[in-house]
MIZAVEX-336779 format. One record per atom (N, C-alpha, C): residue number from 1; residue in three letters; atom name; x, y, z. Coordinates in pm, whole numbers. Layout:
// MIZAVEX-336779
NUM;ALA;CA;X;Y;Z
...
This chain:
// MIZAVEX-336779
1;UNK;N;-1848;-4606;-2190
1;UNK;CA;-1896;-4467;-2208
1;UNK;C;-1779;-4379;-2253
2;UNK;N;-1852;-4297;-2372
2;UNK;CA;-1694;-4198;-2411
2;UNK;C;-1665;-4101;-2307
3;UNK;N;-1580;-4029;-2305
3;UNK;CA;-1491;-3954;-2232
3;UNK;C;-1616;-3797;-2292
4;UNK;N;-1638;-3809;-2405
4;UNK;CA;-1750;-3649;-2396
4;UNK;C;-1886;-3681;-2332
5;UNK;N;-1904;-3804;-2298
5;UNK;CA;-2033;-3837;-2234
5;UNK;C;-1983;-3815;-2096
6;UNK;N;-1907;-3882;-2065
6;UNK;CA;-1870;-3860;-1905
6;UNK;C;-1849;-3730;-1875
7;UNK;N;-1788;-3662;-1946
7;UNK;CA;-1788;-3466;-1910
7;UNK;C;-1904;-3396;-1938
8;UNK;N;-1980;-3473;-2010
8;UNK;CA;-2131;-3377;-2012
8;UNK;C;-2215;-3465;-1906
9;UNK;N;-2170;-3533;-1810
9;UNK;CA;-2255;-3593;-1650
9;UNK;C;-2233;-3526;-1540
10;UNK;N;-2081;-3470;-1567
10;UNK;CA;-2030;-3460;-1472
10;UNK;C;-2028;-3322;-1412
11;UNK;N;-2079;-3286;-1302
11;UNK;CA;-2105;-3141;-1221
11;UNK;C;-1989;-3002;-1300
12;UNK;N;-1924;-3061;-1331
12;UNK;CA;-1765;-2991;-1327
12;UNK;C;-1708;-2968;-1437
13;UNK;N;-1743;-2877;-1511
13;UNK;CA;-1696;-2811;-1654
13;UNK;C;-1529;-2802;-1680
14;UNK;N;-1463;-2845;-1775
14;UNK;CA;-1330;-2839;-1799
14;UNK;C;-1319;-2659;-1823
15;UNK;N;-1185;-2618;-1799
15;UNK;CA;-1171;-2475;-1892
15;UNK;C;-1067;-2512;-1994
16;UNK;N;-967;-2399;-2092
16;UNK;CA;-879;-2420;-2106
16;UNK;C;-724;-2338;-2013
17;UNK;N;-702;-2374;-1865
17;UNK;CA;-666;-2315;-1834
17;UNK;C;-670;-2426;-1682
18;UNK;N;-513;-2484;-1697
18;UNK;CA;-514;-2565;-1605
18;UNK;C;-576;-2565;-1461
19;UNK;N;-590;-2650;-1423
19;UNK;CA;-654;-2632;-1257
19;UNK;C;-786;-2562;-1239
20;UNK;N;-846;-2484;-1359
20;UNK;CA;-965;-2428;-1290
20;UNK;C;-1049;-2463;-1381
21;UNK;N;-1187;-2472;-1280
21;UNK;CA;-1306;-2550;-1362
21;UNK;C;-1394;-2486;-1334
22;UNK;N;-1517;-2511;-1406
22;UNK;CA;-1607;-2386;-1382
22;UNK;C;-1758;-2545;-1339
23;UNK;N;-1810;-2493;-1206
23;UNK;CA;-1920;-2565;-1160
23;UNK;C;-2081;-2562;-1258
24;UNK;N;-2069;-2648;-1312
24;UNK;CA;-2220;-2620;-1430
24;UNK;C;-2345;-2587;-1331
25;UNK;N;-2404;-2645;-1219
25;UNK;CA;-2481;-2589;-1125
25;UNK;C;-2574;-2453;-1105
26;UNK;N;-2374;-2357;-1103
26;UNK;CA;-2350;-2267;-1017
26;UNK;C;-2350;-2162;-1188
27;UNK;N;-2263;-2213;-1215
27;UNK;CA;-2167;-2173;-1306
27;UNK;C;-2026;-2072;-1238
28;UNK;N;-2014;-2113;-1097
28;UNK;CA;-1885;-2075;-1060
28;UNK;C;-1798;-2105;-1073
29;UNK;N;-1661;-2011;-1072
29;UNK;CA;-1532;-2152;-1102
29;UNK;C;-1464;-2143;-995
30;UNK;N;-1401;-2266;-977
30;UNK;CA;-1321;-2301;-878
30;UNK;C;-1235;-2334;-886
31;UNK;N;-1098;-2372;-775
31;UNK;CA;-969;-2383;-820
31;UNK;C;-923;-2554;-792
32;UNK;N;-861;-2632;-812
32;UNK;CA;-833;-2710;-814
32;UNK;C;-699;-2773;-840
33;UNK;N;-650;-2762;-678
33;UNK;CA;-458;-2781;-712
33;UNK;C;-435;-2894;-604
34;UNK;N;-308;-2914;-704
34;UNK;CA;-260;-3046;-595
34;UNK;C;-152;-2967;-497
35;UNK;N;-142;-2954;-399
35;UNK;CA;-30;-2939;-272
35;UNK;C;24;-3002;-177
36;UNK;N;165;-3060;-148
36;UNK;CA;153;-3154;-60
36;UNK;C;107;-3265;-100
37;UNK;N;60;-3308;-170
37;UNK;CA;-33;-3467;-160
37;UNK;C;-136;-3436;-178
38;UNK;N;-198;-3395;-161
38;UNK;CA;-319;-3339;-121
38;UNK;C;-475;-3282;-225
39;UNK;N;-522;-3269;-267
39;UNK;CA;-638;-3207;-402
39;UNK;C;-714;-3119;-346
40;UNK;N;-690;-2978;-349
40;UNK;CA;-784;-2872;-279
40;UNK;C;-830;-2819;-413
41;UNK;N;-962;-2828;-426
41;UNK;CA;-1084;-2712;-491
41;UNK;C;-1183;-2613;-396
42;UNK;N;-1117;-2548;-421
42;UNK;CA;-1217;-2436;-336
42;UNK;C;-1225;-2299;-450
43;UNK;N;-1383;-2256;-388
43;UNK;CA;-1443;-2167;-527
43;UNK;C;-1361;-2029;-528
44;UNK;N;-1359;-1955;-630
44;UNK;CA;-1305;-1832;-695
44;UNK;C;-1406;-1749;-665
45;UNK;N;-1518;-1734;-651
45;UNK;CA;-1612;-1673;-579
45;UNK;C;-1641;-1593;-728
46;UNK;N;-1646;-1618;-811
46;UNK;CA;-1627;-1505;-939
46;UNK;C;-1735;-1628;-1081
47;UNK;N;-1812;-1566;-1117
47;UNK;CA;-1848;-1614;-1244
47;UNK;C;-1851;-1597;-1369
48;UNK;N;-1723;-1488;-1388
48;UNK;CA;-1629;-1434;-1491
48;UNK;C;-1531;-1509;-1512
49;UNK;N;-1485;-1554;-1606
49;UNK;CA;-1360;-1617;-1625
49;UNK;C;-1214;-1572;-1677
50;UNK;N;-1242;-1436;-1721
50;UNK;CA;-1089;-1366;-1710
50;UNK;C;-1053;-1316;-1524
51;UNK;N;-1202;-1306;-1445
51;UNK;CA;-1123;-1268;-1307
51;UNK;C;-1107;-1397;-1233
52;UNK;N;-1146;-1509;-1312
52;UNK;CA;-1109;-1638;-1167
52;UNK;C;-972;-1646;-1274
53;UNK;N;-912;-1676;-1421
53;UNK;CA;-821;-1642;-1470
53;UNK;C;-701;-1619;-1373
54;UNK;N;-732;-1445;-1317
54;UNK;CA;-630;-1400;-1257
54;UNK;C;-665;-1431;-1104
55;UNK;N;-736;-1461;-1071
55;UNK;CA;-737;-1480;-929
55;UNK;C;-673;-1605;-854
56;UNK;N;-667;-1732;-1007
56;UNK;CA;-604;-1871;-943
56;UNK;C;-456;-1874;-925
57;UNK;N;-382;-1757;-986
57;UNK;CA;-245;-1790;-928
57;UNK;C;-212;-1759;-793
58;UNK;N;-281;-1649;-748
58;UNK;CA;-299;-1632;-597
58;UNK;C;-311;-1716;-529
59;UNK;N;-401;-1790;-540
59;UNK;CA;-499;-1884;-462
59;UNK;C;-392;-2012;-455
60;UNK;N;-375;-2070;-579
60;UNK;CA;-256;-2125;-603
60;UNK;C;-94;-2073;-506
61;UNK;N;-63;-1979;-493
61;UNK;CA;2;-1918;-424
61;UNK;C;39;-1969;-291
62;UNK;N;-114;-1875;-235
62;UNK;CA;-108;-1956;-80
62;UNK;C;-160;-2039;-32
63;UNK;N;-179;-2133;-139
63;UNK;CA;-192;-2301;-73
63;UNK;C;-52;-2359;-72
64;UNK;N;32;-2290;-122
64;UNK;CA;190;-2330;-92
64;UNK;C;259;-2289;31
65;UNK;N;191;-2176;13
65;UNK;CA;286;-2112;139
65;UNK;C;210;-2160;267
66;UNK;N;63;-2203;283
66;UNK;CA;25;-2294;365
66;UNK;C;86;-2417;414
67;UNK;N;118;-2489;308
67;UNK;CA;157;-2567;303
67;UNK;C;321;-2584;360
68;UNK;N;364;-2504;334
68;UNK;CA;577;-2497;345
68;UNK;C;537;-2508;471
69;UNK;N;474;-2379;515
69;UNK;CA;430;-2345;671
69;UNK;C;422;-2475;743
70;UNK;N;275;-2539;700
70;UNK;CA;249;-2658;792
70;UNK;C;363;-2783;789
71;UNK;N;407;-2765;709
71;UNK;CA;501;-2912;684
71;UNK;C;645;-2891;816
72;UNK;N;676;-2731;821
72;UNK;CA;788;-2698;918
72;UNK;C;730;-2729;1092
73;UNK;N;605;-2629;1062
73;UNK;CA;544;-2653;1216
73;UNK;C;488;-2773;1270
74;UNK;N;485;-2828;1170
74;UNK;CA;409;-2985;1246
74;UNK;C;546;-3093;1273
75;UNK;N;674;-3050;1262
75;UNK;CA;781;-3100;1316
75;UNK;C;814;-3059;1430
76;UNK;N;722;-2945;1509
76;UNK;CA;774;-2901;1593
76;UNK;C;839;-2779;1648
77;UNK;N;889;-2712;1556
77;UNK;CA;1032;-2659;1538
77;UNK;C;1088;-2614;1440
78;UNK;N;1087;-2437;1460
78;UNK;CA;1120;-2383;1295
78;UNK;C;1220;-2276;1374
79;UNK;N;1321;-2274;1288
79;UNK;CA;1436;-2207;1334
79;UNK;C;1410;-2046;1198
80;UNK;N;1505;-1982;1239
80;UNK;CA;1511;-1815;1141
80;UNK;C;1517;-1868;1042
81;UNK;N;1652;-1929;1004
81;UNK;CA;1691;-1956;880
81;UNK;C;1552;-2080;817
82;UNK;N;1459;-2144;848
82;UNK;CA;1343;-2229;834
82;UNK;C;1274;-2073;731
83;UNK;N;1207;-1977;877
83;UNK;CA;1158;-1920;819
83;UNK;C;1182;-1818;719
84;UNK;N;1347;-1773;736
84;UNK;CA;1384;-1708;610
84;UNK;C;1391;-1745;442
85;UNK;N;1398;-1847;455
85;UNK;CA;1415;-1948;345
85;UNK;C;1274;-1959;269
86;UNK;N;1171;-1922;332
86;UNK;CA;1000;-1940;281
86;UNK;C;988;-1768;231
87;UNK;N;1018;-1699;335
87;UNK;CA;981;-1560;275
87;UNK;C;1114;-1485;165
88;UNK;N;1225;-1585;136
88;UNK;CA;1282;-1564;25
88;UNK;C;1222;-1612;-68
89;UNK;N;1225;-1737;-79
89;UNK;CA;1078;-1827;-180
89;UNK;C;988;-1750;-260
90;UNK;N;886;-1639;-90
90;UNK;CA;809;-1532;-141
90;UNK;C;815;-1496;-219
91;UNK;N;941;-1422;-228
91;UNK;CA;998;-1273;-267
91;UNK;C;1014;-1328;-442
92;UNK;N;1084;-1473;-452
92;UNK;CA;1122;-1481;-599
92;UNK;C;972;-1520;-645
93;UNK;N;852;-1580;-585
93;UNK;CA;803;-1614;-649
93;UNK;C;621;-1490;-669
94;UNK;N;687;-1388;-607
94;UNK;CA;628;-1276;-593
94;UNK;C;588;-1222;-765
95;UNK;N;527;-1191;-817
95;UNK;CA;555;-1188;-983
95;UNK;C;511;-1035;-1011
96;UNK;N;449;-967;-884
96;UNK;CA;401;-833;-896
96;UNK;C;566;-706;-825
97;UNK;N;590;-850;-759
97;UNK;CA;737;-717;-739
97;UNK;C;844;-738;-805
98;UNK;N;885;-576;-837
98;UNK;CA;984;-573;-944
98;UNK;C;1124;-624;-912
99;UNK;N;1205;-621;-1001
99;UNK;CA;1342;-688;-986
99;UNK;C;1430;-620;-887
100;UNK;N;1419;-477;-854
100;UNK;CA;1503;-387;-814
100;UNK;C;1450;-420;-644
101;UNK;N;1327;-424;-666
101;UNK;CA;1285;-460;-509
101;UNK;C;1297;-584;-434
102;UNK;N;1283;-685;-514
102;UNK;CA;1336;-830;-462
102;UNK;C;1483;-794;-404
103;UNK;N;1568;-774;-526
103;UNK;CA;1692;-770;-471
103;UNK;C;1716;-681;-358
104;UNK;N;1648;-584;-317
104;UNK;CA;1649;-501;-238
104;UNK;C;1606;-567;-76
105;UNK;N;1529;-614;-78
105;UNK;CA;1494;-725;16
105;UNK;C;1602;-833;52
106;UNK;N;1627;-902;-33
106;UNK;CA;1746;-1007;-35
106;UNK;C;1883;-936;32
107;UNK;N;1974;-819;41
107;UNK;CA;2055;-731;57
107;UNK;C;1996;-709;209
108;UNK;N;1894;-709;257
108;UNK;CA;1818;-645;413
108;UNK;C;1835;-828;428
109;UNK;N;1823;-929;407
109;UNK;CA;1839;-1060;451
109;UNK;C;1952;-1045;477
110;UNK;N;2048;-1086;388
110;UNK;CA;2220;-1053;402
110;UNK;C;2240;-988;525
111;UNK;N;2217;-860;557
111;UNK;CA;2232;-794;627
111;UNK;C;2220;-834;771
112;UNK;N;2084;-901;797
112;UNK;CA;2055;-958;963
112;UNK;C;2128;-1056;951
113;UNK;N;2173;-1166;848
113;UNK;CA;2275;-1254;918
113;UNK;C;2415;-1212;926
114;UNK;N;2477;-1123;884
114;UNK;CA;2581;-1044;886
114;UNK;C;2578;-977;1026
115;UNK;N;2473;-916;1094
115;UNK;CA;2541;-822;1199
115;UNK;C;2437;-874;1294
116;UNK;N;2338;-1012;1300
116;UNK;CA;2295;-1076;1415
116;UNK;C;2365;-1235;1436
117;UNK;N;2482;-1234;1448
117;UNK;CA;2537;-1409;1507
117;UNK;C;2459;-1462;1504
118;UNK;N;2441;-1595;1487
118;UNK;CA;2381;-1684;1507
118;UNK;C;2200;-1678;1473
119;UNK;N;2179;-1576;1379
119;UNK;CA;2047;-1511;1404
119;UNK;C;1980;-1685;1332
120;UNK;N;2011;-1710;1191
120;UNK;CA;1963;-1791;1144
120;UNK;C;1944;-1950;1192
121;UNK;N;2023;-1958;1274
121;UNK;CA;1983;-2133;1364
121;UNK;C;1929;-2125;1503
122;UNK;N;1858;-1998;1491
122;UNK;CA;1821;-1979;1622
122;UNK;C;1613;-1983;1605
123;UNK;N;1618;-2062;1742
123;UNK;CA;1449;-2125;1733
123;UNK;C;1406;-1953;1696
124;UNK;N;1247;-1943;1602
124;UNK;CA;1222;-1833;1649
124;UNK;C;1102;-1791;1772
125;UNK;N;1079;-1979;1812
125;UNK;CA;1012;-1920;1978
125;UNK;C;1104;-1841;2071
126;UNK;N;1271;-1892;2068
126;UNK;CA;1312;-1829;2148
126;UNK;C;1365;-1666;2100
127;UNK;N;1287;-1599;2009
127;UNK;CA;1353;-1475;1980
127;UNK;C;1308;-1374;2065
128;UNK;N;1358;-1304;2125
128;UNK;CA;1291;-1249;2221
128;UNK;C;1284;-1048;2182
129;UNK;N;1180;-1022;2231
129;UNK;CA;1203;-825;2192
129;UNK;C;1303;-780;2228
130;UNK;N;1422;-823;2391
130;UNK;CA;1511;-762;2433
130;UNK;C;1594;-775;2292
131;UNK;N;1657;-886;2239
131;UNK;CA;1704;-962;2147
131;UNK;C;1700;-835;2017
132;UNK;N;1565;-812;2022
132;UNK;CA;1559;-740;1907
132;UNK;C;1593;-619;1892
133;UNK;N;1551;-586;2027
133;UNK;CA;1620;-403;2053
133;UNK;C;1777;-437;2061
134;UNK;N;1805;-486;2130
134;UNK;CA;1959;-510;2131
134;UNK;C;2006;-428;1971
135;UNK;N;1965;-569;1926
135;UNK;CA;2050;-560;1739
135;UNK;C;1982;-435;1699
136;UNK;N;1899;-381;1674
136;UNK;CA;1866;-260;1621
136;UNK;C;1923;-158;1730
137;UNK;N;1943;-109;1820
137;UNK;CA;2031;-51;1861
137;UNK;C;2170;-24;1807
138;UNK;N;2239;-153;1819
138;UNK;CA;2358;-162;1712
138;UNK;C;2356;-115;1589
139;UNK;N;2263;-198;1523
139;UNK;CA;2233;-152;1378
139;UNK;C;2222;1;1315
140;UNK;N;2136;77;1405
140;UNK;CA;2127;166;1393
140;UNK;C;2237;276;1421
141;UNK;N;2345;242;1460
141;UNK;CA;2457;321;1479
141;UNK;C;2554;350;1356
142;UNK;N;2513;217;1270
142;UNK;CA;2603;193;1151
142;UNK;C;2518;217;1023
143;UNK;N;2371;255;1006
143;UNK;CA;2329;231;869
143;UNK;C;2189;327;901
144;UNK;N;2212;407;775
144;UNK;CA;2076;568;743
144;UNK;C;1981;476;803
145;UNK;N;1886;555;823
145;UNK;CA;1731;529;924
145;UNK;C;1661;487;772
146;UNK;N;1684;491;646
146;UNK;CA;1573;416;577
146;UNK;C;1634;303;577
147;UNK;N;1792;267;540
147;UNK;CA;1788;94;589
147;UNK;C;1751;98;665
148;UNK;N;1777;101;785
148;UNK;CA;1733;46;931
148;UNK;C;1597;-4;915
149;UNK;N;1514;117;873
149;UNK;CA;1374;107;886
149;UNK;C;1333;-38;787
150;UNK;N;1377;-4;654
150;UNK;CA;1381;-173;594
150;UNK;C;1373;-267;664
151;UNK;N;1556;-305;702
151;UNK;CA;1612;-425;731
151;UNK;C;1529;-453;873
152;UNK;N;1431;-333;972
152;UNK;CA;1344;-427;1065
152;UNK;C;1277;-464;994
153;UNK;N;1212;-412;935
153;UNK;CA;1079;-437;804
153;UNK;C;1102;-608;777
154;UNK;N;1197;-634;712
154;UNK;CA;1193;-745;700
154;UNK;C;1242;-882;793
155;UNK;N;1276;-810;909
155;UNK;CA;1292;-879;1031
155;UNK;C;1170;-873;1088
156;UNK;N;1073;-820;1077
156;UNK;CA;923;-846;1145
156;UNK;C;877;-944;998
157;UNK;N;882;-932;887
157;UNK;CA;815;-1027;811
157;UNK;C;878;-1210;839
158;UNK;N;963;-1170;808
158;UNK;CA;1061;-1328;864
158;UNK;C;944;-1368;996
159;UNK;N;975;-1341;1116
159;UNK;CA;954;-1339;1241
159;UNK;C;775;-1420;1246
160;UNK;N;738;-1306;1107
160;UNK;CA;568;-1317;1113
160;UNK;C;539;-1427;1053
161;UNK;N;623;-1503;971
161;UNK;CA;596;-1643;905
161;UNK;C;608;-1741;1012
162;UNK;N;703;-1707;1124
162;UNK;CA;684;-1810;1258
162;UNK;C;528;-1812;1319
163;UNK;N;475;-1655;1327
163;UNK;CA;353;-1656;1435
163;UNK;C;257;-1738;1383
164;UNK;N;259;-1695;1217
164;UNK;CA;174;-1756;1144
164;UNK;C;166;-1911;1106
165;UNK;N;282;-2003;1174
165;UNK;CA;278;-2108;1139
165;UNK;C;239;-2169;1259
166;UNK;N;231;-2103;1407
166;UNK;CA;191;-2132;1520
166;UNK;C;296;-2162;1588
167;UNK;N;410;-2129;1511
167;UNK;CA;542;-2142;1571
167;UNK;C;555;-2068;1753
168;UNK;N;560;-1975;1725
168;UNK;CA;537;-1867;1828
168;UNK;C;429;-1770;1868
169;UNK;N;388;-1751;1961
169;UNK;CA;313;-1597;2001
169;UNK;C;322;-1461;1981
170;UNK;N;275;-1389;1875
170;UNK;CA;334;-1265;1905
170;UNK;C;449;-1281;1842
171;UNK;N;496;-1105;1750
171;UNK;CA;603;-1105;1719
171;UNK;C;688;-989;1780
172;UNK;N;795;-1043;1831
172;UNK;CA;915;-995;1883
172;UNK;C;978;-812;1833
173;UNK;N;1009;-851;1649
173;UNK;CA;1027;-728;1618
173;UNK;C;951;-656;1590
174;UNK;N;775;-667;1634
174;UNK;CA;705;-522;1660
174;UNK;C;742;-435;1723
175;UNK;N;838;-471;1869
175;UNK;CA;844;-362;1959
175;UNK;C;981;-287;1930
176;UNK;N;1021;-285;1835
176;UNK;CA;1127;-190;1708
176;UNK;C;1106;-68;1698
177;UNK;N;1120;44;1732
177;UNK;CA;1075;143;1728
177;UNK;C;1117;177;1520
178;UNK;N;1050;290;1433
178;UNK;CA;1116;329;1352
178;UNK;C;1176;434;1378
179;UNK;N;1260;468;1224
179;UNK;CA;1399;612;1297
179;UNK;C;1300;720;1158
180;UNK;N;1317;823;1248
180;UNK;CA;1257;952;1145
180;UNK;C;1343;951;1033
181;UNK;N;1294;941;869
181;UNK;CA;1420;987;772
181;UNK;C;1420;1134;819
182;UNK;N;1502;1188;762
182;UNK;CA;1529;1338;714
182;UNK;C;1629;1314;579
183;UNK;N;1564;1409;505
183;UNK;CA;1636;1409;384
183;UNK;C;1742;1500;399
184;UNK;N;1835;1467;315
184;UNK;CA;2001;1559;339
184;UNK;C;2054;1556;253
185;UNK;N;2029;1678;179
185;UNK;CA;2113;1756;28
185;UNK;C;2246;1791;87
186;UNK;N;2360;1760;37
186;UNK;CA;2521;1827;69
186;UNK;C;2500;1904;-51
187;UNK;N;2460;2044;-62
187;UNK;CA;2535;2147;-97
187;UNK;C;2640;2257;-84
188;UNK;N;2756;2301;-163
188;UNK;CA;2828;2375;-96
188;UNK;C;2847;2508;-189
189;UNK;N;2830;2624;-62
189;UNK;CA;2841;2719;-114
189;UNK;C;2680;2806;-161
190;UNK;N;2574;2742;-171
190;UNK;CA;2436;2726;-240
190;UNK;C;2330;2677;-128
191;UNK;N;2226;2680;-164
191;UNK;CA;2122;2624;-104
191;UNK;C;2083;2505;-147
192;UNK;N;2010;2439;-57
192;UNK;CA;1953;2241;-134
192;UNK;C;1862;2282;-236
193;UNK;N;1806;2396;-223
193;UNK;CA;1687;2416;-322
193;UNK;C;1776;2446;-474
194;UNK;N;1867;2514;-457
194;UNK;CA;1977;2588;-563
194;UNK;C;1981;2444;-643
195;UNK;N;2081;2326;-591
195;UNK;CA;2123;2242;-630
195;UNK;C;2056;2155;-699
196;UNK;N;1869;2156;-694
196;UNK;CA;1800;2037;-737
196;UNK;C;1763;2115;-855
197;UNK;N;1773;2125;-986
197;UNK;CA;1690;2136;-1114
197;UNK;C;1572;2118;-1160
198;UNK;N;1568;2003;-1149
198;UNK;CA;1438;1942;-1219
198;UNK;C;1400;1775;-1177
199;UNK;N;1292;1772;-1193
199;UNK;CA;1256;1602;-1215
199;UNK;C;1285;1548;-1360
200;UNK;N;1327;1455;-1390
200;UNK;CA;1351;1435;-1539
200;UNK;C;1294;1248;-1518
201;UNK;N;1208;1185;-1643
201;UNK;CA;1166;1084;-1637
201;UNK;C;1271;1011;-1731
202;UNK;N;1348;889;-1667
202;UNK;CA;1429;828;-1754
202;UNK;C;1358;710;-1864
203;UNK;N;1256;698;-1792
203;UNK;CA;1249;551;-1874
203;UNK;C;1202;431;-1793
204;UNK;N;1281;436;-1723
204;UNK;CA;1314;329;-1607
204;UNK;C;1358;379;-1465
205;UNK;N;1243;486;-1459
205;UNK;CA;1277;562;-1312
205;UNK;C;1279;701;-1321
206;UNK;N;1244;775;-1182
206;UNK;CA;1262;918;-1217
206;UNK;C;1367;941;-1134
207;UNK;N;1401;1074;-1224
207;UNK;CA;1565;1091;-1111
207;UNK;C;1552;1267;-1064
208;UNK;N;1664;1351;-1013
208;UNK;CA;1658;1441;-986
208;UNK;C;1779;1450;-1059
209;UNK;N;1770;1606;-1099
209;UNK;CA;1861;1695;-1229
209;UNK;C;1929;1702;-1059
210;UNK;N;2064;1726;-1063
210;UNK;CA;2145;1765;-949
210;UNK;C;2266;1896;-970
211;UNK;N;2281;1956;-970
211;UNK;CA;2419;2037;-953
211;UNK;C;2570;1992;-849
212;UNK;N;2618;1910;-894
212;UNK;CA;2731;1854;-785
212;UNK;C;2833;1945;-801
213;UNK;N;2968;1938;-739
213;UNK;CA;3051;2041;-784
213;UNK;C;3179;2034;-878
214;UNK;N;3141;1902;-954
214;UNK;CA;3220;1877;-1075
214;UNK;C;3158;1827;-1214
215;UNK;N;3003;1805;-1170
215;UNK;CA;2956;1717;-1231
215;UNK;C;2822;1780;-1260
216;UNK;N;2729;1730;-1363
216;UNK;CA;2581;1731;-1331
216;UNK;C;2562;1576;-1327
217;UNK;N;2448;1549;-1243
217;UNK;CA;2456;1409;-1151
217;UNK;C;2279;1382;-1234
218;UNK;N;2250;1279;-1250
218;UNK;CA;2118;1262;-1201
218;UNK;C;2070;1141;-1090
219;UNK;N;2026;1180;-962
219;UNK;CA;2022;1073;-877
219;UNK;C;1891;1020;-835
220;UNK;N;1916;876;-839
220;UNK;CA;1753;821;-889
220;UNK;C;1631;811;-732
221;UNK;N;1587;855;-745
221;UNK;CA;1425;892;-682
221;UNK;C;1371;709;-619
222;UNK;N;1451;662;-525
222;UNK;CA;1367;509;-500
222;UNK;C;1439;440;-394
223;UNK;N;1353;409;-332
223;UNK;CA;1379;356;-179
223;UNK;C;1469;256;-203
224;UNK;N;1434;158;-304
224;UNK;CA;1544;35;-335
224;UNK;C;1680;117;-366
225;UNK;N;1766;182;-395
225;UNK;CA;1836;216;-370
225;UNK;C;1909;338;-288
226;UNK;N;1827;292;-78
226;UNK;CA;1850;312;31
226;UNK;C;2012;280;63
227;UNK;N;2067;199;-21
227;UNK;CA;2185;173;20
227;UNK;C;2325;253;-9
228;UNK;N;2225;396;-150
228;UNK;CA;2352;455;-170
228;UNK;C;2285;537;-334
229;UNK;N;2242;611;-330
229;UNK;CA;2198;703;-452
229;UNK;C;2279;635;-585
230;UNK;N;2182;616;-655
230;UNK;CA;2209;597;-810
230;UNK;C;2232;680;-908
231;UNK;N;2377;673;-945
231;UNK;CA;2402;819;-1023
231;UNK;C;2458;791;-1132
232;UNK;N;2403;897;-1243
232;UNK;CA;2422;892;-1359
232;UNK;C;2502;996;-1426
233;UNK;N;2629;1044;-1425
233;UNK;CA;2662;1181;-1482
233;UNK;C;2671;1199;-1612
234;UNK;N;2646;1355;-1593
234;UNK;CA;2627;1373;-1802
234;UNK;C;2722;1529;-1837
C-alpha cells in the first residue's frame, strides 16, 4: 500500500508544521512531541490552524519543563542550584521576554549566590522561612527596595519549581515581606518637579529629559535597569 493511501486511512491529518496534526474526525489539531522518551499528543483545543500554530510552542514548552521537573524529583532530591538551573533554562528559552529582562533576572540569580553561602547546594526541602528572612534582612540593608523586591521575586520563583516538582511543601520565600519603593529625584537648589522636562521616546525605550547640574541627562524609564539609571548625556 502507498504511503498516500495509508494517510488517507489514517484518523490523523499531516500539517505542514512539525509535530502538529489535525484529527480528520474532529477536525481538531493536536500536538504531538517526543519528551523524555516518551510520544505525548494531546489536543490544542482549537480548530483554526494559525491558533494551534501558535499555541504548540507553549504546549511544547511545558512538556519540558514537566519533564526536567520529573526527571530531578523522581531521584529524590533537588538541591537550589537543581532548581536554579531549570528556571534559568526558562528565562533563555522564554521567547516573549525581552533581552534586557532576561539579563535582568540572571544579575538577581548572581546576586542570591553571592550574598546567600551555600544557597545553591542546599536541599530546597530544607529551606526554611527563618532562612529566608534572615538573608533578606541582610539584603535589604545593602540594595534599593526595587532590587530587593526583584531579587525575592526570583527567590520565590526558584523555590516554586521545588513545590512544583513535589520537592517540598509550601514555599519558604512567600513569607518575605516587600519594601515600599519611593521614588527619589536629587535635585539641588530646585524642585524634583523643576528638574524633570519631558518624556521623550527613544526608540528603544522611554526616558526622562533631566536637568543635572552639569549636564542634560536622559534617564531611562525601566525596572530592568533597578540596578542603576541609564544615562544618556547630550
Amino acid at each position: 500500500m502507498s504511503d498516500s493511501k495509508r494517510e488517507q486511512k489514517s484518523p490523523w491529518a499531516k500539517t505542514p508544521i512539525t509535530n502538529l496534526l489535525r484529527y480528520r474526525a474532529s477536525s481538531v489539531y493536536f500536538a504531538r512531541v517526543g519528551v523524555a522518551g516518551k510520544l505525548i499528543r494531546q489536543s490544542l483545543k482549537t480548530h483554526v490552524f494559525s491558533v494551534a500554530k501558535i499555541r504548540l510552542p507553549d504546549f511544547t514548552q511545558e512538556q519540558r519543563k514537566a519533564a526536567e521537573v520529573g526527571t530531578l524529583s523522581a531521584c529524590g532530591k533537588m538541591s537550589f542550584g537543581d532548581a536554579r538551573r531549570i528556571y534559568e533554562e526558562r528565562l533563555k528559552n522564554n521567547q516573549r521576554l525581552k533581552a534586557a529582562a532576561e539579563e535582568y533576572r540572571m544579575r538577581t540569580i548572581e546576586d542570591l549566590g553571592k550574598t546567600w553561602p551555600g544557597l545553591n547546594a542546599t536541599d530546597v526541602r530544607k529551606s526554611s522561612e527563618r532562612e529566608c528572612l534572615e538573608w533578606a534582612a541582610k539584603y535589604a540593608e545593602k540594595y534599593s527596595p526595587t532590587v530587593y523586591n526583584n531579587t525575592v521575586g526570583t527567590l520565590r520563583h526558584v523555590l516554586e519549581i521545588g513545590v512544583r516538582a513535589g520537592a517540598r511543601y509550601g514555599n519558604p520565600a512567600n513569607a518575605i515581606p516587600k519594601l515600599k519603593v519611593r521614588q527619589k529625584v536629587h535635585a539641588r537648589g530646585r524642585s524634583a518637579a523643576a528638574g524633570v522636562h519631558r518624556v521623550v521616546n527613544e526608540g528603544n525605550g522611554c526616558y526622562v529629559l533631566c536637568l543635572l547640574p552639569h549636564a542634560t541627562a536622559l534617564i531611562a524609564l525601566s525596572s530592568v535597569h533597578a540596578y542603576g539609571a541609564k544615562t544618556r548625556t547630550r
